[in-house]
C-alpha positions as a Markdown table, in Angstrom:
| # | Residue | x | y | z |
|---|---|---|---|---|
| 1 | Unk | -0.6 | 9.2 | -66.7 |
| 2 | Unk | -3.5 | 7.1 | -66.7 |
| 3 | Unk | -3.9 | 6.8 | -63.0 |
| 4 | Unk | -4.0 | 10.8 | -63.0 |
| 5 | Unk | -6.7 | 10.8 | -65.7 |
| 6 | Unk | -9.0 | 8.6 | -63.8 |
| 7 | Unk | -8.3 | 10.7 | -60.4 |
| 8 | Unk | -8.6 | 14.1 | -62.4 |
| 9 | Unk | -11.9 | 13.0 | -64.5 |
| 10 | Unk | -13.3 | 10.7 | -62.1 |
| 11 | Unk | -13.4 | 12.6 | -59.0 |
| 12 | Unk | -13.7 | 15.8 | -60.2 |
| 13 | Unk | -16.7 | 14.7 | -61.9 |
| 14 | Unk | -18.1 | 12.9 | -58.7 |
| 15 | Unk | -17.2 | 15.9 | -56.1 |
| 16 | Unk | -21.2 | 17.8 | -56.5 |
| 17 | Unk | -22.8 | 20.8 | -55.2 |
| 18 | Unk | -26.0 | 22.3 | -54.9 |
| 19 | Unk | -27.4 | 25.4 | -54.1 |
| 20 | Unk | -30.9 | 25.4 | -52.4 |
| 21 | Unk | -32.9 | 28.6 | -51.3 |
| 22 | Unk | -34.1 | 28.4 | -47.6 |
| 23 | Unk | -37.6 | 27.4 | -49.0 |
| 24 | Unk | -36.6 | 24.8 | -50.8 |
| 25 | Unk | -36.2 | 25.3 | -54.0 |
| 26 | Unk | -33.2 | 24.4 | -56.3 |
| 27 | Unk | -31.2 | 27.8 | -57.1 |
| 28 | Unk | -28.1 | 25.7 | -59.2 |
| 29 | Unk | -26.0 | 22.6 | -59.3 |
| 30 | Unk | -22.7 | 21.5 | -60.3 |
| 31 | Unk | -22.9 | 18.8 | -63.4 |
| 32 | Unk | -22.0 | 15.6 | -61.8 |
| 33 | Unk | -24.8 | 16.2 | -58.6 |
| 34 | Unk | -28.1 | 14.0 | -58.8 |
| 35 | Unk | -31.5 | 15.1 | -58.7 |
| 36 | Unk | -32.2 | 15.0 | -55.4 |
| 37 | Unk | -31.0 | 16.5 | -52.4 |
| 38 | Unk | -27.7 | 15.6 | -51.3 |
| 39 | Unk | -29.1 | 15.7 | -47.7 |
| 40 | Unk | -31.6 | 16.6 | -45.8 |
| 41 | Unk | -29.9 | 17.9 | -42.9 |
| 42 | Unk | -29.3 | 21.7 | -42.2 |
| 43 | Unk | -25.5 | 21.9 | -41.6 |
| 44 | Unk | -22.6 | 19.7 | -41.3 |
| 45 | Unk | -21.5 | 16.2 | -42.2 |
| 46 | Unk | -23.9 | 13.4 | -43.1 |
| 47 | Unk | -23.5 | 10.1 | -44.8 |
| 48 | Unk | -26.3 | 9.2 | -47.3 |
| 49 | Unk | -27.2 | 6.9 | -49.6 |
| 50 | Unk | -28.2 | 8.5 | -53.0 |
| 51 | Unk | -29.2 | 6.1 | -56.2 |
| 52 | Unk | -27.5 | 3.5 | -54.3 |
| 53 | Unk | -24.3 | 5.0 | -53.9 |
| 54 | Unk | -22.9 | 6.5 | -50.2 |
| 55 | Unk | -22.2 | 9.9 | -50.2 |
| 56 | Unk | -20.2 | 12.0 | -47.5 |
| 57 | Unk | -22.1 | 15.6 | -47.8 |
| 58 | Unk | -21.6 | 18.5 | -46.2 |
| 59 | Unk | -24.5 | 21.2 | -45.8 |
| 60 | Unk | -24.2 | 24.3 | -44.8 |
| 61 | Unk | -27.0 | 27.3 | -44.4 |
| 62 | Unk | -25.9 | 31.5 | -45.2 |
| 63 | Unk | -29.1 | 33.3 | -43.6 |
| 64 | Unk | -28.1 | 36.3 | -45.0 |
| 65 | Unk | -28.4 | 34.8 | -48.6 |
| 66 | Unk | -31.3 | 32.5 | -47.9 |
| 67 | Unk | -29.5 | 29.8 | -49.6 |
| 68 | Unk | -28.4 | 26.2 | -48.2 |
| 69 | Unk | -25.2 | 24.9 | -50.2 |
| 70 | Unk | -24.2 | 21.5 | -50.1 |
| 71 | Unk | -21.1 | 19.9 | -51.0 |
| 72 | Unk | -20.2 | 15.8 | -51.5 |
| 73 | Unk | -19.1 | 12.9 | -53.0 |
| 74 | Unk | -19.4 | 9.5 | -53.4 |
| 75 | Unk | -17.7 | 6.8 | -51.6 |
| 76 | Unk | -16.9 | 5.0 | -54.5 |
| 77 | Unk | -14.3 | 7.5 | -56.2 |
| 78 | Unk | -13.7 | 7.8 | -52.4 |
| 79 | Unk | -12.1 | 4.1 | -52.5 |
| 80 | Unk | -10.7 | 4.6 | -56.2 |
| 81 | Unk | -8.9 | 7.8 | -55.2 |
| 82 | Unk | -7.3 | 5.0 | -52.2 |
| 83 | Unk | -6.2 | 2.5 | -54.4 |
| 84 | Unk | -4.8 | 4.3 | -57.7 |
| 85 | Unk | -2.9 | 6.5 | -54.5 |
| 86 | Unk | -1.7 | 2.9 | -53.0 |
| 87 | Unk | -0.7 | 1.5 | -56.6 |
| 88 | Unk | 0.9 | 4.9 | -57.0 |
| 89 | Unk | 3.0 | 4.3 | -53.6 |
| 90 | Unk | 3.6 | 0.7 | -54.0 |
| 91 | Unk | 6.0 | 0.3 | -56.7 |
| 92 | Unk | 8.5 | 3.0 | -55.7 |
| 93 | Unk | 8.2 | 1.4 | -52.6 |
| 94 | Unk | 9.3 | -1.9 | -54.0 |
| 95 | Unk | 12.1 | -0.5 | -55.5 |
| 96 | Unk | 13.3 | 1.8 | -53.1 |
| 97 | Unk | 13.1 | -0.1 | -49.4 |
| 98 | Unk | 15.5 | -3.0 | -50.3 |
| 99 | Unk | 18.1 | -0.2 | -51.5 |
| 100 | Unk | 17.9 | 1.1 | -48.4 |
| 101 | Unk | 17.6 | -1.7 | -46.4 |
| 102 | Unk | 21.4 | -3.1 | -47.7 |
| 103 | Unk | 22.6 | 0.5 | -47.3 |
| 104 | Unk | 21.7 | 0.8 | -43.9 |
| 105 | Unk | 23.2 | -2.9 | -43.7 |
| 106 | Unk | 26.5 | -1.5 | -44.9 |
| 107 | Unk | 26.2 | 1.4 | -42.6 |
| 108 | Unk | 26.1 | -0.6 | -39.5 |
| 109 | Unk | 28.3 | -3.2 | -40.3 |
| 110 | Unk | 30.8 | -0.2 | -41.1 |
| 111 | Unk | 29.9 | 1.5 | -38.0 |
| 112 | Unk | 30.2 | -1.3 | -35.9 |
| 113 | Unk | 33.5 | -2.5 | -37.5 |
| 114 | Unk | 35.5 | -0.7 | -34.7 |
| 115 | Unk | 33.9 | -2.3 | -31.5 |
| 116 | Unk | 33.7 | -5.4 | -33.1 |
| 117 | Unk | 37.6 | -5.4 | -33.6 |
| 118 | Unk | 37.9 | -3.8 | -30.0 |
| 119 | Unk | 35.6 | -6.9 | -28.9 |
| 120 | Unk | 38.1 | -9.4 | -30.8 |
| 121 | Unk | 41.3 | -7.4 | -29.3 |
| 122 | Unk | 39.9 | -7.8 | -25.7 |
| 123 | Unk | 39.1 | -11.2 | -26.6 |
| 124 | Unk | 42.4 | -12.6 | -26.9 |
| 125 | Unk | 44.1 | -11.0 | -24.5 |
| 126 | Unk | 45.6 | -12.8 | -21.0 |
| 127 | Unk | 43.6 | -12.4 | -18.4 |
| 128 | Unk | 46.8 | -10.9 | -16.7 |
| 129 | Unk | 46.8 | -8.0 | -19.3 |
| 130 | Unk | 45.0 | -4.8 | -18.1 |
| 131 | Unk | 47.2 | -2.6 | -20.8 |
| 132 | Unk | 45.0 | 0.3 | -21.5 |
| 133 | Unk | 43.2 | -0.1 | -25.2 |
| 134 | Unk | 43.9 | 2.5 | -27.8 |
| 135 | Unk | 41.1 | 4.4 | -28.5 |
| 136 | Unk | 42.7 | 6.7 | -31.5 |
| 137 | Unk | 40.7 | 4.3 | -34.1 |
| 138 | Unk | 37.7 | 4.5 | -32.4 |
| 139 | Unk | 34.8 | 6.8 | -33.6 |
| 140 | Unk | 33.3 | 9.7 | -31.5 |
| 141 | Unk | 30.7 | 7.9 | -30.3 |
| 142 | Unk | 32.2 | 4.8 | -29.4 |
| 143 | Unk | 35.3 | 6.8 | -28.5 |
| 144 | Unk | 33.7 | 7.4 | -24.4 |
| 145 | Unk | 33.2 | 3.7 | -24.3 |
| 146 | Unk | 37.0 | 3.1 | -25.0 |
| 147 | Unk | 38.4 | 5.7 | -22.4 |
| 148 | Unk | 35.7 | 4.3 | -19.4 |
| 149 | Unk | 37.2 | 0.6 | -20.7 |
| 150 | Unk | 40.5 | 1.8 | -19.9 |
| 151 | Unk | 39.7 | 3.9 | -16.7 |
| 152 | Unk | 38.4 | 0.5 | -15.4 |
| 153 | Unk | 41.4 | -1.4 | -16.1 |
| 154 | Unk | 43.3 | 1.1 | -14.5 |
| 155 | Unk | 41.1 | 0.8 | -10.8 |
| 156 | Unk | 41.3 | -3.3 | -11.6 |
| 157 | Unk | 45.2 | -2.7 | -11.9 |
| 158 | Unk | 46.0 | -0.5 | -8.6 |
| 159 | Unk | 42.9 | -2.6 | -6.5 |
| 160 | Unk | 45.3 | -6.2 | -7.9 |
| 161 | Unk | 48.8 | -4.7 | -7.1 |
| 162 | Unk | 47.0 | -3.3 | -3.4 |
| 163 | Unk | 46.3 | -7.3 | -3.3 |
| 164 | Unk | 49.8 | -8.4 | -3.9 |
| 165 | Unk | 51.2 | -6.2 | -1.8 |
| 166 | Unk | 48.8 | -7.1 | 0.9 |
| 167 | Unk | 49.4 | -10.6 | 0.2 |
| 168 | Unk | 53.3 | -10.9 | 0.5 |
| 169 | Unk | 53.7 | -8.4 | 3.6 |
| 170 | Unk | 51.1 | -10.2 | 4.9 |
| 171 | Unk | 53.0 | -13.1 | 4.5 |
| 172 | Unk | 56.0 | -12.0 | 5.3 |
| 173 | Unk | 54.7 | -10.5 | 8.5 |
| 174 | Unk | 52.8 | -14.1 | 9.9 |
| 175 | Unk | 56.1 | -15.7 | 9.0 |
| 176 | Unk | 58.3 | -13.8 | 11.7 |
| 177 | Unk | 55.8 | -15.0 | 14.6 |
| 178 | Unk | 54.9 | -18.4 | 13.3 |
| 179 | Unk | 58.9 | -19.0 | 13.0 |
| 180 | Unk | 59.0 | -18.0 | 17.0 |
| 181 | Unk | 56.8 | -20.2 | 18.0 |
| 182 | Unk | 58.2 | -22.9 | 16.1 |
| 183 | Unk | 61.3 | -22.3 | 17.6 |
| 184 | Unk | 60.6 | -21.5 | 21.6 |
| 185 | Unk | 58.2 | -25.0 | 21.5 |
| 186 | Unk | 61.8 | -26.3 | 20.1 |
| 187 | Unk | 63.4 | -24.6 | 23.1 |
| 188 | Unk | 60.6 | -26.2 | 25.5 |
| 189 | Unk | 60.3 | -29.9 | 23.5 |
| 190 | Unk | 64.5 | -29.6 | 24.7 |
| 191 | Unk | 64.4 | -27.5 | 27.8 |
| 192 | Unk | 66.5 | -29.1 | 30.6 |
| 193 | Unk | 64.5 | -27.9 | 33.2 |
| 194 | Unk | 61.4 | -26.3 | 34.2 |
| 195 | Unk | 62.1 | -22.7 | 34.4 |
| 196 | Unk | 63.6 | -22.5 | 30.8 |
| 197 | Unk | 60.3 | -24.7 | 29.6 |
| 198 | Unk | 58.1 | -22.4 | 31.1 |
| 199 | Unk | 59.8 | -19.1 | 29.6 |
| 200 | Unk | 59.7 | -20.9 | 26.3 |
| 201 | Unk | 55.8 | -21.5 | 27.1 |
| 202 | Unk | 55.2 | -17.6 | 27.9 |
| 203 | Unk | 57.3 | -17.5 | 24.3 |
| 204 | Unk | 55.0 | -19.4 | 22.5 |
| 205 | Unk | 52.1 | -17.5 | 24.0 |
| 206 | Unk | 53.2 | -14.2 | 23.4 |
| 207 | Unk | 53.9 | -15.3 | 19.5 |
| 208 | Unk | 50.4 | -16.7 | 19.4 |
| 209 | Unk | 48.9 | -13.5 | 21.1 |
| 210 | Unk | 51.0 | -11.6 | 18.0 |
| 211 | Unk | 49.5 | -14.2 | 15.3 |
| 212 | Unk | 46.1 | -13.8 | 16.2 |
| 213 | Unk | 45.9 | -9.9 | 16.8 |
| 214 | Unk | 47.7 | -10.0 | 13.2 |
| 215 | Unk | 45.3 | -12.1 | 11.5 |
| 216 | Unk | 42.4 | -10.7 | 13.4 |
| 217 | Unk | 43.6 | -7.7 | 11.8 |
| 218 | Unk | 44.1 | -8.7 | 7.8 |
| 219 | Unk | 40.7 | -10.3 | 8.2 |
| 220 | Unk | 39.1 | -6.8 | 9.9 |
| 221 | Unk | 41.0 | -4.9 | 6.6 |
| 222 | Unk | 40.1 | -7.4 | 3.8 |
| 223 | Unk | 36.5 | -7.3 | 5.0 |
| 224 | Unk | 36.5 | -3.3 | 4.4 |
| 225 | Unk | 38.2 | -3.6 | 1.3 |
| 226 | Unk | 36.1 | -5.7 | 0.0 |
| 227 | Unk | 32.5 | -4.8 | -1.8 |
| 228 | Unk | 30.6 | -7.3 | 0.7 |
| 229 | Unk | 28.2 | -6.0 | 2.3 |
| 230 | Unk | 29.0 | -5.5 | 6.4 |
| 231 | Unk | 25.8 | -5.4 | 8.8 |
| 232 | Unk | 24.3 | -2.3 | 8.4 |
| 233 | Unk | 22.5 | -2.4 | 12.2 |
| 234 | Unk | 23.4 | 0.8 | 13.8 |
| 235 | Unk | 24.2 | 1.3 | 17.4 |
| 236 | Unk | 24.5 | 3.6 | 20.9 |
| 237 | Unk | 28.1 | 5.1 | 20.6 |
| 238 | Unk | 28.6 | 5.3 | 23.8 |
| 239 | Unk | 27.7 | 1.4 | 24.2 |
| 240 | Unk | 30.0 | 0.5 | 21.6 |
| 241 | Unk | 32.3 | 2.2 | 23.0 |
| 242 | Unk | 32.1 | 0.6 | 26.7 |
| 243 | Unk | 31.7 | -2.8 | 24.7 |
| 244 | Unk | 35.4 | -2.4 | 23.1 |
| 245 | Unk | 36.3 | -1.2 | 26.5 |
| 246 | Unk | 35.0 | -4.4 | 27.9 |
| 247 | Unk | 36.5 | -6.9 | 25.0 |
| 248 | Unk | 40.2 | -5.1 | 25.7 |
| 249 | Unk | 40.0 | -5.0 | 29.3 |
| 250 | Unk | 41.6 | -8.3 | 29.5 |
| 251 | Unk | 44.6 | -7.3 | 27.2 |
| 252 | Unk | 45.0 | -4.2 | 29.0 |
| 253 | Unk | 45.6 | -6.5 | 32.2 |
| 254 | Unk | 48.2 | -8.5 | 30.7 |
| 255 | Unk | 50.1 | -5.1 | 30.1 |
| 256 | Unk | 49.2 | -3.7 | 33.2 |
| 257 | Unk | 47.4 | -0.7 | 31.8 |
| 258 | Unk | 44.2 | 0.8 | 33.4 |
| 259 | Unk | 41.6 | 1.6 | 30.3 |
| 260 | Unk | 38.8 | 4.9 | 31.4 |
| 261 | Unk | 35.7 | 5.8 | 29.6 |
| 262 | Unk | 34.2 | 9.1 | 30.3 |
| 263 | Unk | 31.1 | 10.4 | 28.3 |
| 264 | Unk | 30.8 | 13.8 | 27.8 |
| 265 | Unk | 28.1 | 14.2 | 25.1 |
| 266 | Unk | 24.7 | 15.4 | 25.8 |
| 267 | Unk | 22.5 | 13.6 | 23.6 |
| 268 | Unk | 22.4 | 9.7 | 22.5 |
| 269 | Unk | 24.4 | 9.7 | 19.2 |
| 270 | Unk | 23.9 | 6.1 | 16.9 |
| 271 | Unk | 26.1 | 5.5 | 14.0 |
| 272 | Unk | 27.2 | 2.1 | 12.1 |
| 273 | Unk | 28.0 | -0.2 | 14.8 |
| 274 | Unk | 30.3 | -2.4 | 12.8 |
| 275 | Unk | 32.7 | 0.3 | 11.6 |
| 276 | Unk | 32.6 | 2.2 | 14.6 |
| 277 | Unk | 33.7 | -0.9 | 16.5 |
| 278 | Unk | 36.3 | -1.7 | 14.2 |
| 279 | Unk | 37.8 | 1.6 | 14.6 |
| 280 | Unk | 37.4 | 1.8 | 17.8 |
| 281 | Unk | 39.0 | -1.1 | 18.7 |
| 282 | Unk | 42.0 | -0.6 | 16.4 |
| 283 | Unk | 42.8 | 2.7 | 17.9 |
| 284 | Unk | 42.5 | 1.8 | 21.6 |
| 285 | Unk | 44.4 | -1.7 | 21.2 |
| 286 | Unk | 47.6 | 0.2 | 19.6 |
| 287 | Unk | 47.1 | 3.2 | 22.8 |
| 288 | Unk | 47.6 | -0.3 | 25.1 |
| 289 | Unk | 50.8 | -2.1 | 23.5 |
| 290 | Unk | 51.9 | 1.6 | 22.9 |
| 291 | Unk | 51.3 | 2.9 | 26.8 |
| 292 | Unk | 54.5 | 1.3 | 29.6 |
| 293 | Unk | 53.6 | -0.8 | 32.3 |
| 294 | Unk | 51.1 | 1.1 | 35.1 |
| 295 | Unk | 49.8 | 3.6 | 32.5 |
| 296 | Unk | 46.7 | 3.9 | 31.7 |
| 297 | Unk | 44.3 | 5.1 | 28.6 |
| 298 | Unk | 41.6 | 7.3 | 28.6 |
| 299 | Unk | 38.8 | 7.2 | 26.5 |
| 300 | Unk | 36.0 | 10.4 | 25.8 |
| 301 | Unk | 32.9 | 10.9 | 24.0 |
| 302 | Unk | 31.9 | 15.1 | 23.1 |
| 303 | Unk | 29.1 | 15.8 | 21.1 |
| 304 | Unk | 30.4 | 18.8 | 18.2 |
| 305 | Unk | 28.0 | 19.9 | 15.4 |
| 306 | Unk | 25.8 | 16.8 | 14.3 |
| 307 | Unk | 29.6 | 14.6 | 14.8 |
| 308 | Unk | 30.8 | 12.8 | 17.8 |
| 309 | Unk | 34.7 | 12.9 | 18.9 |
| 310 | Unk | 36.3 | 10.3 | 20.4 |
| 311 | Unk | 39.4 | 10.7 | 21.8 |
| 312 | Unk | 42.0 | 8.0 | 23.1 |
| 313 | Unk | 44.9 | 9.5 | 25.3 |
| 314 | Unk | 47.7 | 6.7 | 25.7 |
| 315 | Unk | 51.3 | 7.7 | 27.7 |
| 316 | Unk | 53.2 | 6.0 | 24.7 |
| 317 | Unk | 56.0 | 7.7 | 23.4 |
| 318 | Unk | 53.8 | 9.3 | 20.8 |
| 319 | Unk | 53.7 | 10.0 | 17.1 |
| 320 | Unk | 56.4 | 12.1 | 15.4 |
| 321 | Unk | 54.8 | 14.9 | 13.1 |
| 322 | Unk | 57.2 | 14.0 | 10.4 |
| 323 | Unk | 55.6 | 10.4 | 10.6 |
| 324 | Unk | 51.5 | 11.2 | 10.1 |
| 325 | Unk | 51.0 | 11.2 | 6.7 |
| 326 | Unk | 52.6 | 7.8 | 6.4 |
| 327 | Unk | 51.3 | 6.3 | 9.7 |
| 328 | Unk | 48.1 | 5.0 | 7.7 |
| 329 | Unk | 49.3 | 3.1 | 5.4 |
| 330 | Unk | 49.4 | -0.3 | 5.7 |
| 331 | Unk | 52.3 | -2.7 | 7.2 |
| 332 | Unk | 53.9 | 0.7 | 8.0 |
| 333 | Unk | 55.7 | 0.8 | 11.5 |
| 334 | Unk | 57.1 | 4.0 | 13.0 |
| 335 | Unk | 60.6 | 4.3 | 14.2 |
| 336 | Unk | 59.2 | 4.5 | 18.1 |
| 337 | Unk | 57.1 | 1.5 | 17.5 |
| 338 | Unk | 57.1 | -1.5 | 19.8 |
| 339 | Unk | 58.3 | -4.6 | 18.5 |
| 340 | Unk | 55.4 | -6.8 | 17.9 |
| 341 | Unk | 53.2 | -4.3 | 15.8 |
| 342 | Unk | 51.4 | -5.1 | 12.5 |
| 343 | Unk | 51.4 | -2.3 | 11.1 |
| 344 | Unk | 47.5 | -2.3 | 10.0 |
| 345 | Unk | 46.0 | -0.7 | 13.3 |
| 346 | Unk | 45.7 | 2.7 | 11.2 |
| 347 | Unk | 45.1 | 1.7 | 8.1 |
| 348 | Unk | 42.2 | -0.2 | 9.5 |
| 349 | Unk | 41.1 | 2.9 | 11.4 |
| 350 | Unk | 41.5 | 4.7 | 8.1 |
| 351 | Unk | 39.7 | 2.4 | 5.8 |
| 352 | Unk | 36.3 | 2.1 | 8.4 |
| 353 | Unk | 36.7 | 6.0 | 9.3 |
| 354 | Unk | 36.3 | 6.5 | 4.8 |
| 355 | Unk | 33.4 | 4.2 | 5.0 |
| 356 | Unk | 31.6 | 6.1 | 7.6 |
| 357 | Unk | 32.8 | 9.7 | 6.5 |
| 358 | Unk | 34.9 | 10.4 | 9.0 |
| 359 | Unk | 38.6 | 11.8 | 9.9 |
| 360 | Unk | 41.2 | 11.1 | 12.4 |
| 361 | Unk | 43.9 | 13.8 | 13.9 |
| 362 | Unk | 46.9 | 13.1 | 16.0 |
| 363 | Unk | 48.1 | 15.3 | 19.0 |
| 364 | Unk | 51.5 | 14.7 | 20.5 |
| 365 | Unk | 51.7 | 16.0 | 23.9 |
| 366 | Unk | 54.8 | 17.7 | 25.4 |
| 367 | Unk | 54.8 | 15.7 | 28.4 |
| 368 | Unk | 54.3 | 12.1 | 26.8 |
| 369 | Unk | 51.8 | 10.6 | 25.2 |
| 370 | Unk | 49.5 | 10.7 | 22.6 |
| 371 | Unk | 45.7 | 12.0 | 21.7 |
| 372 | Unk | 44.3 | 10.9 | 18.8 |
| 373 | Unk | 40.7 | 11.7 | 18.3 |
| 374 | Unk | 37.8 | 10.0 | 15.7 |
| 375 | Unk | 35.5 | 12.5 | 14.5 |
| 376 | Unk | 32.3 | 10.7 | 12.5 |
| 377 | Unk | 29.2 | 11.9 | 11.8 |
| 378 | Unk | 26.2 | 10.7 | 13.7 |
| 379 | Unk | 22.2 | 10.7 | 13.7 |
């Protein structure tokens, strides 16, 4: 009550105005304005200093009336009008911000209750448990947070059962040649004469050749599967192309089988080198071990909207239609295959041709053989 008084008495008695006529004299006055002019400036703000107090005035002149009204006050009930607000302000203040301080306190320690117990849940679990987390309890907000938690576990839990199952067939699958060669150099350490030493040899050869196209293979798939990045260099297709040519030329003379390469596209097409080689390769090397002795396989290059195709003719027994939508998948061998095969050719081809955003297709030919054609984008 008091600090109204003093702003109602104080400042109403400081806040003056005077009313002069054009010529300067002094028409009227409010009761708290001094003798002299507020200010001697026509119109608008001005700060002056009037019986030793400053004064914020305002002027302004009605030509019409012939009068120039002023309006101020002092500074002083200026600051007085600060303070009583301030001490008016303050003690609430006190009173008020550490009440809300503990209730926002209690708020966020309630509100972060659930997480915290989530944190302490995922906390103590095995590093082998990837069990979804219920998200029922949670609230709405963190609710989002709980089902992207879970969605991860579920990628982390196909991506480690993809591992195991690449794991043991991968295994089992080096196991079958390694045990060959172990036996045929048995066969030759024991041969009784030269001719069954030296078939033993060609044994041991072939097994190795089988070894090391196998793990030439799981080390082609693990590098796609993986999140390393692969050199990013791109190349000439038609040059990679000849260069897989080239690297299997010497495989394809152990089989007897003649490899072509004709290139039918009309303009120079570049794509990732890496994967395109990778694919390549895979697709060509399975035509060889699938084509009989004195065959041959034929590689082409077109050029079709903005994507290159390249097709590999072998005169294998070909692919059965009832087989294609399994023959990707890894370790998977068709009835027709030849003994020897991975099993990872195609799914090697598969996983580059998804890296590069491309798509395969198989055409089994009435005759013999088989077509199957690479279609990738290109710049």
């Amino acid at each position: 009550a008091k600090t109204d008084g003093i702003l109602e008495t104080d400042y109403s008695h400081k806040l003056s105005c005077q009313i002069w006529s054009l010529n300067g004299a002094l028409v009227g006055s409010s009761g708290s304005a001094p003798q002299g002019k507020l200010t001697d400036r026509d119109t608008g703000f001005s700060t002056n200093v009037i019986d030793g107090e400053k004064w914020r005035v305002y002027s302004v002149v009605n030509e019409a009336l012939g009068m120039r009204i002023m309006v101020g006050d002092s500074y002083k009930v200026r600051d007085r009008l600060v303070e009583d607000v301030t001490r008016g302000l303050a003690l609430p203040a006190l009173l008020v911000l550490p009440i809300m301080a503990v209730l926002i306190l209690v708020s966020v320690q309630r509100g972060l209750a659930p997480l915290e117990r989530l944190a302490s849940a995922l906390s103590q679990r095995p590093a082998e448990d990837l069990s979804p987390v219920s998200v029922a309890p949670l609230p709405r907000e963190i609710k989002p947070m709980g089902d992207a938690l879970n969605g991860l576990f579920s990628r982390v839990t196909v991506m480690r059962d993809r591992e195991k199952s690449f794991t043991s067939f991968a295994a089992h699958e080096l196991k079958t040649p390694l045990a060959a060669i172990k036996t045929q150099a048995q066969v030759a350490a024991m041969a009784p004469d030269k001719d069954t030493r030296l078939r033993a040899l060609d044994q041991i050869q072939h097994g190795v050749g089988r070894a090391d196209r196998m793990v030439r293979q799981l080390l082609a798939l693990a590098s796609l599967d993986s999140d390393d990045a692969l050199d990013e260099s791109k190349g000439q297709v038609a040059k990679i192309i000849q260069a897989v040519a080239s690297d299997l030329a010497r495989t394809a003379a152990e089989k007897q089988v003649a490899i072509g390469f004709t290139d039918h596209s009309e303009a120079v097409m570049r794509t990732h080198a890496v994967l395109l080689s990778v694919a390549v390769r895979n697709v060509v090397e399975n035509a060889i071990h699938a084509s009989p002795v004195g065959a041959s396989v034929d590689i082409s290059l077109t050029n079709e909207s903005g994507r290159c195709h390249i097709s590999v003719h072998d005169m294998g027994p070909g692919i059965p239609a009832e087989e294609i939508p399994r023959i990707s998948a890894r370790f998977y061998r068709g009835k027709g295959a030849k003994e020897g095969g991975s099993g990872l050719g195609l799914s090697i081809v598969a996983a580059a041709l998804e890296r590069l955003g491309g798509d395969i297709s198989f055409q089994r030919h009435p005759e013999g053989g088989e077509t199957v054609t690479l279609m990738i984008p290109v710049d």
